[in-house]
C-alpha positions in Angstrom: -34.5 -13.5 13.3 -35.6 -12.0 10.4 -34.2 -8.3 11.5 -31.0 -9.7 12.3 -30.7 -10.6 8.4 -32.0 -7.1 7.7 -29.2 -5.7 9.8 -27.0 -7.2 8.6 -27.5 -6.7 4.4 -27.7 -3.0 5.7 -24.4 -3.1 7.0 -23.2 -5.1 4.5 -24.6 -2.6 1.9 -23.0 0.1 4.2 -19.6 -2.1 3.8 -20.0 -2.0 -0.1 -20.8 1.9 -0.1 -17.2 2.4 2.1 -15.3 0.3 0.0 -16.6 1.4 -3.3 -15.7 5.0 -1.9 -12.0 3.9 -1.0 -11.5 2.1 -4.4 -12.4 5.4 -6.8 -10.3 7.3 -4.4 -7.5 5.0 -5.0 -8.4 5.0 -8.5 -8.2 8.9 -8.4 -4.5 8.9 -7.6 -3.6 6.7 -10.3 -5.3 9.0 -12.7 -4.1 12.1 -11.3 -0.5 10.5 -12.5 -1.6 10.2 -15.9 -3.0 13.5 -15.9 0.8 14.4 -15.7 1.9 11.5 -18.3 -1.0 10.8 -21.2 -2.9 12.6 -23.2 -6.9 11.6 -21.9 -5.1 11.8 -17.9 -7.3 14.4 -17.5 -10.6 13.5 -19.5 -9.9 9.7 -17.0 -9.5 12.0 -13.6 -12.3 14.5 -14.9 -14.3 11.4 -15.0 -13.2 9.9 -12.1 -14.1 12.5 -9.9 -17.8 12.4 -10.9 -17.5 9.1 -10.0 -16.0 9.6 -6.7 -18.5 11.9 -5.9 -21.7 9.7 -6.9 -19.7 7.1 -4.3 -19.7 9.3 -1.5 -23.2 10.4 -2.2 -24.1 6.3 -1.9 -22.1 6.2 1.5 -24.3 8.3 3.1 -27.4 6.9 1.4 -25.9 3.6 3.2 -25.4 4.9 6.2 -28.8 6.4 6.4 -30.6 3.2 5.1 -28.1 1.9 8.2 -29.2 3.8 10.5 -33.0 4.9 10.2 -34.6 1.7 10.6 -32.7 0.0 13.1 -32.6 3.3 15.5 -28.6 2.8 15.8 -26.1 5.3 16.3 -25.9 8.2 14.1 -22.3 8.4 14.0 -22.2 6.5 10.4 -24.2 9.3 9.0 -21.7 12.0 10.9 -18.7 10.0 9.3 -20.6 10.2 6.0 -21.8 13.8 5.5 -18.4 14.8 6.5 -17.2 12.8 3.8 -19.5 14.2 1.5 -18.6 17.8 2.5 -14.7 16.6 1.9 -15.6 15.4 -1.1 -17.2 18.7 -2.2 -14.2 20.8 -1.7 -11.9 18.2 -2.8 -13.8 18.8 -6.4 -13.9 22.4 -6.1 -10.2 22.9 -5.4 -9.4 20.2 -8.6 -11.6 22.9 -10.4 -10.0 26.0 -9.0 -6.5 24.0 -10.0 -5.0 24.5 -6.4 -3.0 21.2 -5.7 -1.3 22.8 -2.9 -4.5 21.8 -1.1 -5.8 19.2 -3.7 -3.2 16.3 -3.1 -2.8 16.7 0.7 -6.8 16.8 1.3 -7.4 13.5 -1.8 -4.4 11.9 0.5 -6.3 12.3 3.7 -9.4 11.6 2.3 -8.2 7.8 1.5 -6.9 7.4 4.7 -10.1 8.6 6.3 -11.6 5.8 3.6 -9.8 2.7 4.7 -10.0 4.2 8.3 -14.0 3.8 7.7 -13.6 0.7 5.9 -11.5 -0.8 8.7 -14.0 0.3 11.1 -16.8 -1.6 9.8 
């Protein structure tokens, strides 16, 4: 009984770590339009990014603490690394200043969030 419980605050703390991630990527895009309108848009999304990135860094924290002691499937962790490694270039391309690639990747990186949130 008592490791069902455990499960399922692990989960539940995986849950949080997924829709934490979503939310500052939502968050992202609204910033990246006041980058184009106010004067501290880019000081907000500068910020926001390191934020972003801290999240995705907890999802696979989650999805490890998820994982490891239960012996379950390691596909969580896949999902999350891969996020992680998204994440990554997402920041260096903001840094290089290439939106070509930028916008389309922060795009598919929310979809892939709510895709992941929906999932759990």
């Amino acid at each position: 009984m008592a490791t069902q419980a455990t499960a399922q605050r692990r989960f539940s703390f995986l849950r949080i770590a997924i829709a934490l991630q979503t939310l500052t990527i939502f968050l992202q895009a609204a910033s990246a339009g006041l980058l184009l309108t106010a004067p501290y848009g880019e000081t907000l999304h500068s910020a926001g990014a390191r934020v972003m990135y801290g999240a995705s860094m907890l999802y696979v924290l989650a999805a490890v603490l998820a994982w490891k002691p239960g012996g379950g499937s390691t596909r969580p962790v896949w999902h999350a690394s891969g996020f992680l490694v998204l994440a990554s270039v997402q920041v260096a391309l903001g840094i290089a200043h290439i939106p070509s690639v930028h916008l389309p990747l922060g795009v598919l990186m929310f979809g892939l969030s709510v895709l992941a949130l929906a999932r759990r």
